[in-house]
C-alpha positions in Angstrom: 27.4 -166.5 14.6 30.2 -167.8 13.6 33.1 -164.9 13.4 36.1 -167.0 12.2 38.4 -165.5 9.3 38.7 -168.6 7.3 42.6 -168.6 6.5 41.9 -169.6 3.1 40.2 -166.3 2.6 43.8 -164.1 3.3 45.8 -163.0 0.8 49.2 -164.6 1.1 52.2 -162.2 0.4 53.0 -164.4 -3.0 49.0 -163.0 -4.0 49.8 -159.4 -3.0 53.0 -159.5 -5.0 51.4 -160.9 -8.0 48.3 -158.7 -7.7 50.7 -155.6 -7.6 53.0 -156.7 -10.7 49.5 -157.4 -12.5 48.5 -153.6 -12.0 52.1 -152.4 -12.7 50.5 -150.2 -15.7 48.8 -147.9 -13.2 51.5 -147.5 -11.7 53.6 -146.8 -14.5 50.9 -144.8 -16.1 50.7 -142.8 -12.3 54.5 -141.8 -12.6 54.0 -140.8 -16.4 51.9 -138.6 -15.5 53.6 -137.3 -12.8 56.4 -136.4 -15.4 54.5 -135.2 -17.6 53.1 -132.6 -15.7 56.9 -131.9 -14.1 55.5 -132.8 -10.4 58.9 -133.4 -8.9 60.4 -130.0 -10.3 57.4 -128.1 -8.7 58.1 -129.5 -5.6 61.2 -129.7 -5.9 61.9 -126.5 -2.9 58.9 -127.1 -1.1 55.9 -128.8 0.1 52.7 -127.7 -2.3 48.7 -128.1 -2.2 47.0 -129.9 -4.2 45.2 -126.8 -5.9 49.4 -124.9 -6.0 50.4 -128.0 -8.4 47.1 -127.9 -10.5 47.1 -124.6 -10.9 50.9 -124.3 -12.3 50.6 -127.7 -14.5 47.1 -127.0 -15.9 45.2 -130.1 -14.2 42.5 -130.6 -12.5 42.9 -130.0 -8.8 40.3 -132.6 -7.7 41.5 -135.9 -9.8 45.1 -134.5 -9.2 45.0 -135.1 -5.5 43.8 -138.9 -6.5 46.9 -139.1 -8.4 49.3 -137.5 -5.7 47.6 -139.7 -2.9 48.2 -142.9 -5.1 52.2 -141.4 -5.5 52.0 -141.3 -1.9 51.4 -145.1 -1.4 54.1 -146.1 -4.4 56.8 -144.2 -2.3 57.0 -141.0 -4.5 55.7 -138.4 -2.5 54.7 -137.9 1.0 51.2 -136.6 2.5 51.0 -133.2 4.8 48.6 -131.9 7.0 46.5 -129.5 5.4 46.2 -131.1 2.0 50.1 -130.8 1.4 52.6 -132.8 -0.7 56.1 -133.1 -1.0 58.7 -135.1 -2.6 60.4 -138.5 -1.4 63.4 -139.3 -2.3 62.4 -141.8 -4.5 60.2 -139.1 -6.0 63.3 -136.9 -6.6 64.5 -138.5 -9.1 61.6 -137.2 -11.6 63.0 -133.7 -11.1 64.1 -132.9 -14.4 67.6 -131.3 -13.6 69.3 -134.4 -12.1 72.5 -136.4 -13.5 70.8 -139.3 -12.0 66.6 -138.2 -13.8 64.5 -141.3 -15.1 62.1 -138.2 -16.1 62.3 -138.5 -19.7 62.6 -142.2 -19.6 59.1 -143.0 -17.8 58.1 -140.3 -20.9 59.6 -142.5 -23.3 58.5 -145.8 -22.1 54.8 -144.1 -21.8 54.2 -142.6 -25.1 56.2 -144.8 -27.5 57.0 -148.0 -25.9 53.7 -148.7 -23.7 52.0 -149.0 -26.9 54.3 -151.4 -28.1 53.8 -153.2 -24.8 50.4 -153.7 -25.2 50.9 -156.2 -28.5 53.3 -158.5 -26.5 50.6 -161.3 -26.9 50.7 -160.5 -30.8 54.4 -160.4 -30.5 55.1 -163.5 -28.7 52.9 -165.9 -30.9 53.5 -164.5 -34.2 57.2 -163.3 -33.9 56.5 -160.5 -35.8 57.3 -156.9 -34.7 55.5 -154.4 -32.7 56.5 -151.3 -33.5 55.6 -152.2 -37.4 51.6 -153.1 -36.3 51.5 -149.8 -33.7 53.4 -147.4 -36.1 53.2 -149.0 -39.5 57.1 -149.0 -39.8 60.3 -149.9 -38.3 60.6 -147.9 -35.1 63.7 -145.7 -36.1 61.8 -145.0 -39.1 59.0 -143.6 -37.0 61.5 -141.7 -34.9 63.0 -140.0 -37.6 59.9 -138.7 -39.4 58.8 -137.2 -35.8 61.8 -135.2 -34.7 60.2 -134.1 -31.4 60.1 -138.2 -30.4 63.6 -138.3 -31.9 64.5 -135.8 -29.4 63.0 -137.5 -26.6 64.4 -140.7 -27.7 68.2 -139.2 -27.6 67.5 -137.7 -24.1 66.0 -140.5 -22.8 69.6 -142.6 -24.2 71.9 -139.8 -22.9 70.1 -140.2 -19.1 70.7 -143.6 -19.0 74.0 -144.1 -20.7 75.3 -142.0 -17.6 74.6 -145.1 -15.2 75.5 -147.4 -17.9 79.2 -145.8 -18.9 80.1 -144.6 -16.1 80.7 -148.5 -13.9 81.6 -149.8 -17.5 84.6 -147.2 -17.8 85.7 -148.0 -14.2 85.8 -151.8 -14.8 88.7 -151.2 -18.0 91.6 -149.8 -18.1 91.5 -147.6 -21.4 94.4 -145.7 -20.6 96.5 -148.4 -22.3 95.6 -147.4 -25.7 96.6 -144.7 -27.7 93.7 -144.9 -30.8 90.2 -145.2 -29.6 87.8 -145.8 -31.9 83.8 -145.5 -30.7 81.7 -147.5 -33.3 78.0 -146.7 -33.3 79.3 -144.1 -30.6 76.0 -141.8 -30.9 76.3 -138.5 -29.3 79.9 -139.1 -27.8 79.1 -139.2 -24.2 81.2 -143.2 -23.6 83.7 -141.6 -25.8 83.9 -138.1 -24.1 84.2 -139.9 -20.7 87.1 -142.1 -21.4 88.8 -139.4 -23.1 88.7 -137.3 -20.2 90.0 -140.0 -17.9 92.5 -140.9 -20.7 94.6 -137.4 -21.4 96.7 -138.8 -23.8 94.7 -140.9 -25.7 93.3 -140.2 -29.2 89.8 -140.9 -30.2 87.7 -141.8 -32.8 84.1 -141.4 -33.4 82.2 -143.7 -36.1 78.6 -143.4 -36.8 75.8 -141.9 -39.2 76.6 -138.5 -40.5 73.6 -137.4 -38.7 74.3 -139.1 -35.3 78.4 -137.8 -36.3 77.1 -134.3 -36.4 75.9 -134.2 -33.2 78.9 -135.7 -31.3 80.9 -133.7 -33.0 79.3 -130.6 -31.3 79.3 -132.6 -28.5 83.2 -133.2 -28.5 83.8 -129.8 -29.4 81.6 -128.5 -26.3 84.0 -130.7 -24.2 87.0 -129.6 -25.3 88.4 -132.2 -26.7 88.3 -131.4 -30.7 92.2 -131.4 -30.6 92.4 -135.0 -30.3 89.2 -136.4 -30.9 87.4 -136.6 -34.6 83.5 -137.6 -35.5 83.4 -139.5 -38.6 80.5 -139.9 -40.5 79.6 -143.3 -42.5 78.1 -146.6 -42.2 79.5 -149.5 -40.1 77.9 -152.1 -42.7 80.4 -150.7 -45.1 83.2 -150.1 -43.2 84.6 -148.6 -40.1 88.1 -146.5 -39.8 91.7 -148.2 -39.5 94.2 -147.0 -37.5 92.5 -147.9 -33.9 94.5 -149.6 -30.8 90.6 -150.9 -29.7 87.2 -150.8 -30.8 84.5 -150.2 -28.9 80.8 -151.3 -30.0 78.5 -150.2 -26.6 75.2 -151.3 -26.9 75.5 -151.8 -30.9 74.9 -155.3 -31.4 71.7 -155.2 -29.3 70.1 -153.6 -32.5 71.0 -156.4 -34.6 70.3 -160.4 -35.4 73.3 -162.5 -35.8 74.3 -162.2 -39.2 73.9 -158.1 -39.4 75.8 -158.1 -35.7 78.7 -160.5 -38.0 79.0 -158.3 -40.6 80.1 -155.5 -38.2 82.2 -157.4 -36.2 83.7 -158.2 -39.7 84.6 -154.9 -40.8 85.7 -154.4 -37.1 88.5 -157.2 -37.3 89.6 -156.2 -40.8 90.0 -152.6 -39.9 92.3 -153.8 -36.7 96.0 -154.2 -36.4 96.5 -157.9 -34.6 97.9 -156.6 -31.6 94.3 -154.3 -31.3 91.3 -155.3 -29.3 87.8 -155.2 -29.6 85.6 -154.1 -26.7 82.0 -155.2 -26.4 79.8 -152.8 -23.6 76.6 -155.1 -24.1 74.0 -156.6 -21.8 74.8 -160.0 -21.5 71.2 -162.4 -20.0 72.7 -163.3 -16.8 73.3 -167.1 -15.3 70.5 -169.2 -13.5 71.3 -168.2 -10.2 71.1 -164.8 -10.4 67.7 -164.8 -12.0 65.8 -164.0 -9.1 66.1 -160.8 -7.0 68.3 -159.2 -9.1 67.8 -155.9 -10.7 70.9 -157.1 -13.1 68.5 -159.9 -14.3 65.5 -157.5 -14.5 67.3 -154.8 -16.7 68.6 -157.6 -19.0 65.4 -159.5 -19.2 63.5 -156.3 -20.0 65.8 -155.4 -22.5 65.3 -158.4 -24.0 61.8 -157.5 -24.2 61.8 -154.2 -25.5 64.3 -155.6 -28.2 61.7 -158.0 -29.4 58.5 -155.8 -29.1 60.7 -153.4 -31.4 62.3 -155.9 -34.1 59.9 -159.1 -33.8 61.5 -162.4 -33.4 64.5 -161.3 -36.5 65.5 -158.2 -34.6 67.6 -157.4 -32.1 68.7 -159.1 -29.2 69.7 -159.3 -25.5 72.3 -162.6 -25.8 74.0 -165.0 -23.8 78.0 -165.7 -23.1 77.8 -168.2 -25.2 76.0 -166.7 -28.0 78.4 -163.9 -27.4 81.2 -166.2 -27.6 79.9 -168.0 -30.9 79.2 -164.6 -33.0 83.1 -163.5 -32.1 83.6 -166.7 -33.1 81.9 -166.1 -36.4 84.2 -163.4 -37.6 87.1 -164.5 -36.5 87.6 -162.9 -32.9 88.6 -164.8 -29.8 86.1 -164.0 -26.4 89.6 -163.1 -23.9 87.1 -161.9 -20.8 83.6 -161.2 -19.5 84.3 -158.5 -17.0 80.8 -157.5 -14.9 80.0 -154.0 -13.3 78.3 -152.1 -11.2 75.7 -151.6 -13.9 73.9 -154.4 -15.5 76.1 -154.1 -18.6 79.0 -156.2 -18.8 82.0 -155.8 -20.9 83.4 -158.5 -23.2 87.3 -158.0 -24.6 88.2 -160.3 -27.6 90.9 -159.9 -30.3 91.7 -161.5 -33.4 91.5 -164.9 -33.3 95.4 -164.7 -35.8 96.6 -163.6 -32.3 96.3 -166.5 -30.4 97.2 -168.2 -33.5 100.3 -166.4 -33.7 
């Protein structure tokens, strides 16, 4: 008998990779759950059993084990003698009370966006949008009329505008600027962190009275009240004069071209020529860095949540160039892309009357 592996018959690393990518929903699904059931903060002191975890998160001890022994082989938990499991420190970052917490995010991405996910086929052929088919209306609709998804929503943004503002406020100097005005500027937190680095500055918060509300709390909490105001109104309108630069952090991203103009508009007509505007935007990175880069992934993904949520007319992750023609459109000149540590970038333009000047 002939006992020969036939080579042909061996995965090659290229199949295992793709075979892994093509079950990436279990293990998305796997840390979900995980989350869901706050794993990491029950193990966050020590090493449990399988039965300890089920019987403080209300599962089922038996298929819970299946689930921690799959963890184990992604990297998020580690396997003990005598039926035990702890935390890796991959897995630490699902405990719950960390700066650094993707928690809420692999919530997020489970119960509102998965579904969305799941109609890319629909998506990509038609053009049309997601989050209309799965929810029967536009996705911040949906949020709004369910305020515990809001809620998740807005914590899911706060945890990961901390890894997003913090390398963008490093790669500017905003200390030159005396007015700050934040447009779009959510709950505060970009705002709040220049601010703090910036003691004399003054700053300005623009954005729906709703979304105004809460940074103002927000500012308050911080401290900074005395020199920093939250302004409710709508940036299709107008936004407030008086600023030294205008920041739009991932604003645009919401938008197609000629609602992302419009803004950009009233941006450069509220300005003083010798202002700037500041773009904090993902920007789809060149050719060479497509591969093997988690900048490229974040940006690409993006991309893809943006058009599962808006269709084909929604929002957008752009290009420099595309970048460059919108300023272009209403009046600004691009002056810089500057990259960071994140995978945002920053792009600084200003009126295109100074340059002309």
């Amino acid at each position: 008998m002939d006992n020969s592996i036939d080579p042909a018959s061996i995965l090659s690393s290229s199949h295992r990779a793709l075979l892994q990518m093509a079950y990436g929903a279990q293990t998305s699904q796997a840390i979900y759950v995980a989350a869901k059931l706050g794993i990491a903060d029950l193990l966050k002191d020590r090493s449990r059993s399988a039965v300890e975890i089920a019987d403080v998160s209300g599962a089922n001890a038996s298929t819970l084990r299946r689930l921690l022994r799959f963890l184990v082989c992604r990297g998020v938990c580690a396997e003990l003698p005598g039926d035990r499991f702890s935390l890796t420190e991959l897995g630490q970052l699902l405990q719950s009370d960390r700066s650094d917490s993707i928690r809420h995010r692999a919530i997020f991405n489970a119960e509102v966006l998965f579904p969305l996910w799941g109609e890319l086929l629909q998506t990509i052929t038609t053009g049309a949008s997601a989050a209309q088919r799965v929810f029967g209306m536009p996705l911040y609709e949906h949020l709004a009329q369910h305020p515990e998804i809001r809620a998740l929503f807005d914590r899911t943004m706060a945890d990961g505008a901390r890894y997003r503002h913090g390398p963008a406020i490093a790669a500017y100097d905003f200390s030159q600027f005396r007015t700050i005005v934040d447009v779009g500027g959510s709950n505060g937190a970009l705002l709040i962190s220049i601010l703090k680095g910036c003691p004399h500055a003054q700053g300005m918060l623009f954005d729906l009275p709703a979304a105004a509300e809460r940074a103002r709390q927000n500012i308050e909490a911080a401290g900074l009240a005395d020199r920093c105001s939250a302004i409710g109104g709508n940036a299709f309108e107008r936004v407030p004069e008086g600023g030294n630069v205008y920041i739009l952090s991932n604003f645009l991203i919401d938008m197609d071209d000629t609602k992302a103009r419009t803004i950009l508009l009233h941006c450069h007509n509220a300005m003083a020529n010798d202002a700037r505007l500041l773009l904090i935007e993902w920007v789809i990175p060149p050719v060479e860095e497509k591969l093997d880069s988690y900048r490229s992934w974040d940006t690409t993904s993006m991309d893809l949540i943006m058009l599962s949520i808006g269709g084909a007319r929604g929002g957008r992750v752009r290009t420099a160039d595309e970048f460059r023609n919108l300023l272009e459109s209403a009046d600004f000149v691009p002056k810089q892309f500057i990259s960071t540590d994140a995978a945002v970038s920053l792009i600084e333009a200003v009126p295109k009357s100074v340059t002309a000047s």
